[in-house]
N, C-alpha and C positions, 0 to 999 in steps of 0.2 A: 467507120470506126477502126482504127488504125490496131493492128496488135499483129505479134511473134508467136510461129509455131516452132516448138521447140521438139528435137527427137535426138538419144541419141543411140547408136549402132555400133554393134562389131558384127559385120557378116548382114545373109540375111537380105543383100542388095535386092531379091526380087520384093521382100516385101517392105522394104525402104520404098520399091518404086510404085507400090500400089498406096501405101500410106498418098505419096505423092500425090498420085493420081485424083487420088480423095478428097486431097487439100486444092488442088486446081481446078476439080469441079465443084466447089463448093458454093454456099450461097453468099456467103461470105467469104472471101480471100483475105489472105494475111499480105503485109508488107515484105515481109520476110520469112524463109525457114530457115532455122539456123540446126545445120545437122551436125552434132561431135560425136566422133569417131573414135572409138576406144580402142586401142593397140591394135588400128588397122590401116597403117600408113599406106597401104595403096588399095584403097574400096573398091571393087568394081562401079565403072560409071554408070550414071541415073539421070532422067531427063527430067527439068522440071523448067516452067515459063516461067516461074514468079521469082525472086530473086533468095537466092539459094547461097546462104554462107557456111563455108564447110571449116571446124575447128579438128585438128588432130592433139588428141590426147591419151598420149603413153601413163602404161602402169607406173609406180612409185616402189621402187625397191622393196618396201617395206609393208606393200598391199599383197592383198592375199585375194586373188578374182580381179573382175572388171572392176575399175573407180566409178561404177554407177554416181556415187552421192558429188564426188568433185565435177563428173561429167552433166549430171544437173547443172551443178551451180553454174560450170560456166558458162552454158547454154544461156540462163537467165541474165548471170552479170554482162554478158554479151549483149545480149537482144537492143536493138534499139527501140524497143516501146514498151508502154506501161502496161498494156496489157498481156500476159503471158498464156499461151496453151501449150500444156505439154501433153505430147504423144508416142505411146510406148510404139517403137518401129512396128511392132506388131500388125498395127490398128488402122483401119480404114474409116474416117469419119462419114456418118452417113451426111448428105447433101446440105440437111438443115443444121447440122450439129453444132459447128464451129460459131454458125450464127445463136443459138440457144445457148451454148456455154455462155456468148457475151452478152445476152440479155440478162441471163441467171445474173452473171457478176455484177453488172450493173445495178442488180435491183437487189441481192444481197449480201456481197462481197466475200471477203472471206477465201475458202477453198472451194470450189465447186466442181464436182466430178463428174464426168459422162457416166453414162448407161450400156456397159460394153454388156454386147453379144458375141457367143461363139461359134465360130466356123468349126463346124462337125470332123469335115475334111480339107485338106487340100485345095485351094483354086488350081483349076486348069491353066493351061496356059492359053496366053491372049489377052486381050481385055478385058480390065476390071469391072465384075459383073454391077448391072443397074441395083439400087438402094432395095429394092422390093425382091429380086433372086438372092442379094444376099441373106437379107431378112428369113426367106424361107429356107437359106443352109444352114441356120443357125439358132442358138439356144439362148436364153437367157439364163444366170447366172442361179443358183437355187436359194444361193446365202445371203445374196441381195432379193428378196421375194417381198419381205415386209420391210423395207425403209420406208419412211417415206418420202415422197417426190417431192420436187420445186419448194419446198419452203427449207430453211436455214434448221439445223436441230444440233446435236450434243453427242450422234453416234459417230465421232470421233475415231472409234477405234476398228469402222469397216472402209475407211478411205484408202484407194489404192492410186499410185502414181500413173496407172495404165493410161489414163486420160482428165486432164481437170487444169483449170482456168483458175488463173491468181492475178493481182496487182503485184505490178514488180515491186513497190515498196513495201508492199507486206510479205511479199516473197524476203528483199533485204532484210526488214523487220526480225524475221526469224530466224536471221541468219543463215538459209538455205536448207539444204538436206545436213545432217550430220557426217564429217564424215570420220568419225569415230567408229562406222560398221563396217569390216571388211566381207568383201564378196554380196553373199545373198542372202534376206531376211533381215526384217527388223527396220530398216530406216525409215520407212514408208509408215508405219506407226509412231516412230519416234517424232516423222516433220509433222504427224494429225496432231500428236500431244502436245507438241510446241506450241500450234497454232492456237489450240481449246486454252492453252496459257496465257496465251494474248489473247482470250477473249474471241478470237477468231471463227465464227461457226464453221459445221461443212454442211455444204447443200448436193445431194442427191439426187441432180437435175436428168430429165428423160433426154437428151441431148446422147444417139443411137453412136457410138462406137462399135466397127466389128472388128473382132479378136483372129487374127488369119491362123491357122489351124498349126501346130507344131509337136512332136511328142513332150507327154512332163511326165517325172518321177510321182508315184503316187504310194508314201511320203517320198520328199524330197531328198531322198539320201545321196544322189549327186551332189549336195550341197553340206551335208549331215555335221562335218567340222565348222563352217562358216555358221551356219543355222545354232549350233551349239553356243559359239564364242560371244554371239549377236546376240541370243535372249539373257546372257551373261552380262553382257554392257545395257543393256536395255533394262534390265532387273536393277540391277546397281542406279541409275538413274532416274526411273519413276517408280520403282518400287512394286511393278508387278512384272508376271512372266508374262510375254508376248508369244506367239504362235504355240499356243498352247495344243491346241490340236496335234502337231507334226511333233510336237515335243512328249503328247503321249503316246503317238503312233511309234516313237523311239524306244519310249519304255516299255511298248509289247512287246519290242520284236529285243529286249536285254538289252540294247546296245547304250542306254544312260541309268543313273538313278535319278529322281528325279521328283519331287513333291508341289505341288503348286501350290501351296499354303507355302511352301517354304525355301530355307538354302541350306546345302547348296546343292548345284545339277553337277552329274559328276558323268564322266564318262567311263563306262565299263570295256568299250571295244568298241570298232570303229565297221561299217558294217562290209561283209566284203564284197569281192566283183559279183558273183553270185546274185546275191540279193539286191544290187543295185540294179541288176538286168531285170528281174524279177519286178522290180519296182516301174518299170518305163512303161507307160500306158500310153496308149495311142485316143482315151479319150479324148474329148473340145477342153476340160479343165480340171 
């Protein structure tokens, strides 16, 4: 069964190279990985046996963060086959996985997303630990707890780009990722609600992705201007707020006004160095 794994990266080469690692032991191999490279013209190099196409793609004057949603697309308009998996650089697919995303798709098309788990901490250096150690560094997700599994449904609105399997023509279909979002937040709901517009289910398939371990803001105030702009373009086009959560976590700490019934989100202050440090958690997520 022929299909493209798609990833793309700025930085982060060791865990581009364990992703790798994942995809060449798998039970399933791809034809191709096609890896874009976001305003990182000289990557550090990465070894992989399978045939590896690398695209370089600089920022646009005019973006504001990484071109995550143009760096999808190209990935996909690239690929030479129908079937697409993308993988956030993060993720190491477990052995069977690659092959279960393409059964899910097959049997019911659409979006279908991996089951990522998280790396607690840090891998060691050396080789990428066997399916079963990393199983045991790792957490499953709390907010993904009651989906349900392997059948097609309508919760739309917890699909995440971290890992999931599409036909390229309904990837086309949809036009791609939007890239009306600058930087972080929001596109990743906007490509679910396209898809539920076409009809498109998402399937919640057990197909094990692990999350390699990194710090995150806990809300996301590294991101706080982009995260703002985003639920702003995203409101305006399907008519609700999107990361509602992060966007009340703003309004405890003063930094927006902000009503979820309503508009508009307004910014009071922007939050400072201070509280961004305050924010960095070395949790799995």
């Amino acid at each position: 069964m022929e299909f493209s794994v798609l990833v793309i990266a700025h930085g982060r080469a060791g865990h581009l190279q364990r992703l790798l690692d994942g995809v060449q032991r798998s039970t399933c191999r791809p034809q191709e990985v096609v890896v874009v490279y976001m305003d990182d013209p000289r990557p550090e190099p990465v070894a992989c046996t399978l045939g590896l196409r690398i695209i370089h793609l600089p920022s646009l004057p005019h973006e504001s963060g990484l071109p995550l949603a143009r760096a999808r697309n190209a990935a996909a308009y690239t690929a030479r086959s129908e079937r697409l998996v993308f993988l956030d650089v993060d993720c190491i697919p477990a052995q069977p996985a690659l092959s279960e995303l393409l059964e899910a798709l097959a049997e019911h098309r659409g979006l279908v997303m991996a089951e990522p788990r998280y790396l607690r901490q840090p891998l060691e250096s050396g080789p990428t630990p066997a399916d079963q150690r990393l199983a045991e560094l790792s957490v499953a997700h709390h907010a993904r707890a009651d989906l349900p599994r392997n059948t097609p449904c309508d919760h739309h609105e917890m699909f995440w780009s971290l890992g999931f399997a599409i036909h390229a023509r309904d990837f086309a279909r949809l036009g791609g990722f939007s890239t009306g979002y600058g930087g972080y937040g929001g596109e990743d709901t906007d490509f679910a609600l396209a898809a539920r517009a076409q009809d498109l289910a998402v399937t919640f398939s057990s197909a094990v992705i692990f999350h390699q371990h990194h710090g995150v803001y806990k809300p996301p105030l590294d991101h706080f201007a982009d995260i703002v702009q985003n639920a702003k373009i995203f409101r305006q086009r399907w008519g609700i707020w999107p990361m509602q959560g992060w966007l009340a976590s703003f309004q405890q700490l003063g930094l927006i006004n902000w009503n979820a019934e309503a508009e508009p989100l307004q910014i009071l202050r922007h939050p400072t160095v201070s509280e961004i440090e305050q924010a960095h958690s070395l949790e799995p997520y």
